[in-house]
C-alpha positions as CSV (number, residue, x, y, z in Angstrom):
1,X,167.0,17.4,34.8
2,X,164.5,18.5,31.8
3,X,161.0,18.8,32.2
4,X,160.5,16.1,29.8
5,X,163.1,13.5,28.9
6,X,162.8,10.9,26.3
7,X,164.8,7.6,27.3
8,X,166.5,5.4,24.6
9,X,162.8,4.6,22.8
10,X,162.1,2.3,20.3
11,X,158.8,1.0,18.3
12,X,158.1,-0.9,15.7
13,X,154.8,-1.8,13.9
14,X,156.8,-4.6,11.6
15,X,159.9,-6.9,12.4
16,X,162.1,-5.0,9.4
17,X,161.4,-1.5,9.6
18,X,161.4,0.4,13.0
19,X,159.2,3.3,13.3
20,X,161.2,4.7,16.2
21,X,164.6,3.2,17.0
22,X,166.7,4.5,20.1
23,X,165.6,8.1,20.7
24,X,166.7,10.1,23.0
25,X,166.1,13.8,24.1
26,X,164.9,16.3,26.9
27,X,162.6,19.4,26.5
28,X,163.3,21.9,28.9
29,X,160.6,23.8,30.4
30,X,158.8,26.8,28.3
31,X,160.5,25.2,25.5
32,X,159.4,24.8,21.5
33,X,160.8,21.5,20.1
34,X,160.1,20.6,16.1
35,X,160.4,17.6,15.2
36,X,161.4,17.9,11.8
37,X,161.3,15.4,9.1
38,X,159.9,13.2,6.2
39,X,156.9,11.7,6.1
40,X,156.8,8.2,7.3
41,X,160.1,9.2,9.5
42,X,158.8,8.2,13.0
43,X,157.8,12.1,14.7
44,X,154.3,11.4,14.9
45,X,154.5,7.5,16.1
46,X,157.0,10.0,18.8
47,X,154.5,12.1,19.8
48,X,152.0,9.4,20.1
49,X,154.2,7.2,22.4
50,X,154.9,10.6,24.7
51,X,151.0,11.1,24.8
52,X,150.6,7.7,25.8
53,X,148.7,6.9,22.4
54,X,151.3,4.1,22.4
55,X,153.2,1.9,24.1
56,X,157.2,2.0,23.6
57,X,158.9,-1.5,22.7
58,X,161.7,-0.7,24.8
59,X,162.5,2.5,26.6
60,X,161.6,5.4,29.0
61,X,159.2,8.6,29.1
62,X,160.0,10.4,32.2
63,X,158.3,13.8,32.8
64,X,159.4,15.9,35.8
65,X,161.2,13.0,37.1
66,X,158.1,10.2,37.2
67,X,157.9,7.4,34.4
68,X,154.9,7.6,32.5
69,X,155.3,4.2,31.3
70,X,152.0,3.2,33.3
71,X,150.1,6.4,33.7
72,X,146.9,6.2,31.0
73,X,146.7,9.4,28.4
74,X,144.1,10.9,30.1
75,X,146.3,11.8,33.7
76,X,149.2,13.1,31.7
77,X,147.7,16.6,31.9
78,X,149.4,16.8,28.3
79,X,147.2,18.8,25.2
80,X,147.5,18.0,21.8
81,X,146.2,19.6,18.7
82,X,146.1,18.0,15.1
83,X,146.4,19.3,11.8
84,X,142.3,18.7,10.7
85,X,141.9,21.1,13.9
86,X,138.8,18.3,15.4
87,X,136.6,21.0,15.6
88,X,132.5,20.4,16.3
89,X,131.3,22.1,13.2
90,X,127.6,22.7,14.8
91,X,129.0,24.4,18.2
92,X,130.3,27.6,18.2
93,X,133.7,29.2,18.7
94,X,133.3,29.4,22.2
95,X,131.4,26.6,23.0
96,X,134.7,24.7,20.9
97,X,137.1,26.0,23.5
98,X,135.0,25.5,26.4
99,X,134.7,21.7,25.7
100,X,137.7,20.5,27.5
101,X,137.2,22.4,30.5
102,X,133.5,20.9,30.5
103,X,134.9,17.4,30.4
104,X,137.2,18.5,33.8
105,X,133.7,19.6,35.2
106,X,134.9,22.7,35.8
107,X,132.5,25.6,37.6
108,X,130.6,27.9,35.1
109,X,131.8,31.0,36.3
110,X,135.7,29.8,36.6
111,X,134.7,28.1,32.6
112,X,133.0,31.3,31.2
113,X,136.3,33.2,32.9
114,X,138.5,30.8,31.0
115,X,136.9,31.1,27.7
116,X,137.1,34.9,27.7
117,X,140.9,34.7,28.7
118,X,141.8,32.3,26.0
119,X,139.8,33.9,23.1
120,X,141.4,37.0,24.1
121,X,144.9,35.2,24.1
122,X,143.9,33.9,20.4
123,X,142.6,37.5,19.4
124,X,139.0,36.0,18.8
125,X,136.9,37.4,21.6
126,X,134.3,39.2,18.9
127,X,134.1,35.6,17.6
128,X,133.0,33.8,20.4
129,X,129.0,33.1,19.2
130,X,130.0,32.4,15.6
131,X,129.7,29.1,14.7
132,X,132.9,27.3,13.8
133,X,131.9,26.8,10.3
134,X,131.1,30.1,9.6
135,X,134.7,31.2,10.2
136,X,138.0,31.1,8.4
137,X,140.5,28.6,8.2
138,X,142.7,30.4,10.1
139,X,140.1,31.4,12.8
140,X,139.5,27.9,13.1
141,X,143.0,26.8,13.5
142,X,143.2,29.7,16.7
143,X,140.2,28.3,17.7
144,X,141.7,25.0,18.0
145,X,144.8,26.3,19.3
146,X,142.1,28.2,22.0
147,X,140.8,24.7,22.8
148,X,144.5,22.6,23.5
149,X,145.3,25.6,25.7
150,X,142.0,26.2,27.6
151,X,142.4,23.1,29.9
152,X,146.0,24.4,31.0
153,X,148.2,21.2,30.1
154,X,151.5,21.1,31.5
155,X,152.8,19.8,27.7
156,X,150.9,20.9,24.4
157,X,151.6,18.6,21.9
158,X,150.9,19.7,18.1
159,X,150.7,17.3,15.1
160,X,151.3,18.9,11.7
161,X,148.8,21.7,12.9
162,X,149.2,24.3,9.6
163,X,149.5,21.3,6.9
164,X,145.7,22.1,5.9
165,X,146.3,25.8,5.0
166,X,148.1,27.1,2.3
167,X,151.0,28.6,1.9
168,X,150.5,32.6,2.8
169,X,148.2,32.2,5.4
170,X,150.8,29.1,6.9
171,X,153.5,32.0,7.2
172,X,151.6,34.3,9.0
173,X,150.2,31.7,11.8
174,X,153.3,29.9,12.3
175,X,154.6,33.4,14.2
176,X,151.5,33.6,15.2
177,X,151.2,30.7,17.2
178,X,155.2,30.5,18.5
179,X,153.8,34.3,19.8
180,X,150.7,32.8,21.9
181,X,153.0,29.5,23.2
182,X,156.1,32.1,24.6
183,X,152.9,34.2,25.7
184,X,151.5,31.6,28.3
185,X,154.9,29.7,28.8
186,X,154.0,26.8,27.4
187,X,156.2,23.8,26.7
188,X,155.3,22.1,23.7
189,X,156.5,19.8,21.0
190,X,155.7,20.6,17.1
191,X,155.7,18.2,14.4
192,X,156.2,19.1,11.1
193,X,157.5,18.6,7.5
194,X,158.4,22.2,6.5
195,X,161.6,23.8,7.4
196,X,160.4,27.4,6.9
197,X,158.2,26.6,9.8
198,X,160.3,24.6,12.3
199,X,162.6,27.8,11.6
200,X,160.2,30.4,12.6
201,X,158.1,28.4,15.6
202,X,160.8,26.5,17.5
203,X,163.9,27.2,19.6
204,X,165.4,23.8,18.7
205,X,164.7,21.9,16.1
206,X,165.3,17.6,16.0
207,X,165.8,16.5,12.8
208,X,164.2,12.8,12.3
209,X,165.0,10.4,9.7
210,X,164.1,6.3,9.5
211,X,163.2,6.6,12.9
212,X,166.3,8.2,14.2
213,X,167.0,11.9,15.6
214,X,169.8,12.9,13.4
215,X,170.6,15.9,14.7
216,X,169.1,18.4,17.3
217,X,169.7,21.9,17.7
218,X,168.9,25.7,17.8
219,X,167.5,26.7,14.5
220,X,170.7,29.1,13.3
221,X,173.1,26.1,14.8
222,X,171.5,23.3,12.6
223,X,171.5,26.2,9.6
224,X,175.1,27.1,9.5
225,X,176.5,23.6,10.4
226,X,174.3,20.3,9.0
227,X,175.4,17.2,10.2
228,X,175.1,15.0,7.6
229,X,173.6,15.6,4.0
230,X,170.6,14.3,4.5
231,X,170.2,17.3,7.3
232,X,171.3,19.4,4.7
233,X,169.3,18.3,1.6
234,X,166.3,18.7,4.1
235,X,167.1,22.1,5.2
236,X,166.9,23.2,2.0
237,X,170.1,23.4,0.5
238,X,170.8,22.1,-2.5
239,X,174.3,21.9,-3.8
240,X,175.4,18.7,-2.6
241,X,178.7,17.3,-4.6
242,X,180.4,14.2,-4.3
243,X,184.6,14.2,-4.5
244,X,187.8,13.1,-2.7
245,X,190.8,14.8,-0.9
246,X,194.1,15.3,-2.8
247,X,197.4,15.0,-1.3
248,X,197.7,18.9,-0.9
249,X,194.7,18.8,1.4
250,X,192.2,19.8,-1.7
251,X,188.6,18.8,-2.6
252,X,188.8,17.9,-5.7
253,X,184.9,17.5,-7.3
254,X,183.5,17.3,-10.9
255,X,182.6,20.7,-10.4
256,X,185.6,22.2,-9.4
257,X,188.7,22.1,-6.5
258,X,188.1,23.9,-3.7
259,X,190.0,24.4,-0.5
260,X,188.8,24.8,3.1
261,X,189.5,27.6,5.1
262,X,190.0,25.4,8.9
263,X,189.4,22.0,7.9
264,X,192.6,19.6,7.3
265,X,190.4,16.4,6.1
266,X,192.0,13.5,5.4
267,X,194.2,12.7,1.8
268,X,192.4,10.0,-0.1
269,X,188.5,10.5,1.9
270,X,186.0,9.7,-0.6
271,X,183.6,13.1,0.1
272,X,180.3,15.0,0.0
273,X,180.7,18.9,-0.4
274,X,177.9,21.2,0.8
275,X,178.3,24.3,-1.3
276,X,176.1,27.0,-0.1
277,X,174.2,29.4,-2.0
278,X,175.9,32.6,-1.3
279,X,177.7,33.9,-4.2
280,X,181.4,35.9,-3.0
281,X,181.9,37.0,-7.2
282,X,180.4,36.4,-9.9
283,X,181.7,37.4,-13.9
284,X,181.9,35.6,-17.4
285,X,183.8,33.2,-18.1
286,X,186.0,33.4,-21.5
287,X,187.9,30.2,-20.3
288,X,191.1,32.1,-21.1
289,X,192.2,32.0,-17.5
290,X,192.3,28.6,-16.0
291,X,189.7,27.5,-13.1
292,X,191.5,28.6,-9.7
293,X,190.2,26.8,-6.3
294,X,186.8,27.7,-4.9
295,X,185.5,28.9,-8.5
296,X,182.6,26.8,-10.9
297,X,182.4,27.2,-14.3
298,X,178.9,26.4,-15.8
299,X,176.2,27.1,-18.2
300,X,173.5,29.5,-16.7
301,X,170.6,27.7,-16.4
302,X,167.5,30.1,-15.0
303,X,167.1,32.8,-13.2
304,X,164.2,32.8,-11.0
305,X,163.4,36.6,-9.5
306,X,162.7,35.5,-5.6
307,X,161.6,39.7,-4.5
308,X,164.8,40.7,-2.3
309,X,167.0,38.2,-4.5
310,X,167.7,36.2,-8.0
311,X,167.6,32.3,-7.8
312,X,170.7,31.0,-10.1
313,X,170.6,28.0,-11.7
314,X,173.7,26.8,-13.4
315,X,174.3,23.6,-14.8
316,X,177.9,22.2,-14.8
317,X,179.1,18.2,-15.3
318,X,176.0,16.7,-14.7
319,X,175.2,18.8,-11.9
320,X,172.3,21.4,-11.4
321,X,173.5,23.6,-8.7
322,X,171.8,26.9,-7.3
323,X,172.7,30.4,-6.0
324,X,171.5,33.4,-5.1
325,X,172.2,36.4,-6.0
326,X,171.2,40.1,-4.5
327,X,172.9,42.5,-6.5
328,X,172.7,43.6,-10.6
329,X,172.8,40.1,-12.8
330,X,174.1,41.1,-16.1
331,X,173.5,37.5,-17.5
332,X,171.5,35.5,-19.3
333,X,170.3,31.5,-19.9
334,X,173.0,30.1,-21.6
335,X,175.9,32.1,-21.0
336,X,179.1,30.7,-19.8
337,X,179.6,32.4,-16.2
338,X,182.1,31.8,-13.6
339,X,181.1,31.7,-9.4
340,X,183.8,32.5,-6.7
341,X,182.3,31.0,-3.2
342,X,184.0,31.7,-0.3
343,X,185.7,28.8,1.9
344,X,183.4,30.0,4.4
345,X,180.5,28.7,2.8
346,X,182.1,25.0,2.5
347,X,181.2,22.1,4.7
348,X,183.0,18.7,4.0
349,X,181.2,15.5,5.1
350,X,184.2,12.6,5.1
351,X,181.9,10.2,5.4
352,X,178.3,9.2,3.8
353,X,175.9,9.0,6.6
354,X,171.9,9.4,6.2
């Protein structure tokens, strides 16, 4: 049984469009979940129902085997921590972090021993008198961190908690925090937009979409095998082409034919072709040789210098696909080039789900 196990829930806020429609899933103790997905797709109205914020329409929240469909937000023992962090600008760092504990009316000397233990956890014990708005961004956001952790909740429960910071300093406290979670042991549930982040904090990921888990996995699973394109548009990936399946077992797409290594789909299947970026050869293209399976022939679009590798963009029927490339690149916008991609780096979708 999993420490936490989410039961066939549903909510909705307006009679035609669900928030949260028949979810399903288990968090196993000292595990990082992301919920990953769009705005508006249902993971925080998720969160909020596990908190007890609100009240399922149908459904089940059990945690270590007892329904907390009755038990009030405040007896969960569950933390949470929000993206605008909710710190008390006129207190200081450690008088932040000691508020929880204050409201348990815990003993000063078993407090002031907490306090010390979780600043030290955060790396801010030489911070502890400033006043919170007298420190960073991302001091603040430890300090908030500090604070969810202090109390010891049995599930921490964080909401977009890096959307206010910008991008470089986002990278370095996404490890960061995923360090000071597996640190403690926690068990916690992280909500956000960004794929780059569910990658580096969680060990499985739930991809959400309308309301609906679309697919949930470990973050190098749900990276080699999408389940549907919307999974893989959302992941990042980019060259998503529509075709159909000839009799010899061939894709056949605007952009090319190509043939998969293990798959046999089916003759006639109207198709979505995932081709991913990695480039197998790469040459001009004199159109004296005709276009053999598993090649594109296009018009080089941009190249975008990315540090350890080149961003290709190459335009070709109506379609604007991208590569990368991490070797010499000979070539320049608007020249006529030819890709090889391996059949390895092929996934077929015979049908069009979300």
């Amino acid at each position: 049984m999993s420490l936490l196990e989410v039961i066939a829930v549903s909510k909705s806020y307006s009679l035609d469009a669900p928030a949260v429609r028949d979810v399903s899933l288990g968090i196993e103790d000292g595990e990082i979940l992301c919920l990953l997905g769009p705005s508006g797709c249902g993971k925080t109205t998720l969160l909020r129902m596990i908190a007890g914020l609100e009240r399922p329409d149908q459904g089940r929240i059990m945690f270590e085997g007892r329904d907390m469909g009755k038990v009030p937000p405040h007896e969960r023992g569950f933390g949470m921590m929000f993206q605008d962090f909710a710190l008390f600008p006129h207190k200081s760092v450690r008088e932040n972090v000691a508020f929880g504990l204050r409201m348990q009316h815990m003993a000063t000397p078993e407090l002031d021993r907490r306090v010390v233990a979780m600043l030290e956890l955060v790396d801010l014990a030489r911070l502890g008198e400033r006043q919170v708005a007298e420190i960073s961004g991302g001091e603040q956001q430890r300090v908030a961190l500090a604070r969810a952790l202090a109390p010891g909740p049995r599930l921490l429960m964080l909401d977009e908690p890096l959307g206010a910071l910008d991008r470089a300093l986002r990278e370095r406290l996404m490890l960061d925090a995923r360090a000071i979670l597996k640190r403690v042991g926690m068990t916690a549930i992280y909500v956000t937009h960004d794929q780059t982040e569910a990658f580096a904090v969680g060990d499985r990921l739930a991809v959400m979409n309308r309301g609906q888990i679309i697919q949930v996995g470990k973050p190098l699973m749900l990276y080699q095998q999408p389940a549907t394109p919307f999974v893989a548009k959302f992941l990042g990936f980019q060259n998503l082409v529509n075709g159909f399946v000839d009799e010899d077992g061939s894709i056949v797409t605007p952009v090319g034919h190509f043939r998969l290594r293990e798959s046999e789909p089916t003759p006639g299947k109207t198709v979505t072709l995932l081709i991913k970026p990695d480039i197998e050869a790469i040459s001009e293209n004199s159109q004296a040789v005709p276009q053999p399976e598993n090649t594109i022939d296009g018009t080089l679009d941009a190249v975008i210098f990315r540090g350890r590798y080149l961003q290709v963009w190459v335009s070709v029927q109506g379609y604007r696909l991208l590569f990368e490339e991490y070797g010499d690149f000979p070539f320049q916008p608007g020249d006529s080039i030819r890709l090889t991609v391996s059949s390895s780096q092929l996934l077929l979708y015979e049908s069009l789900p979300q």
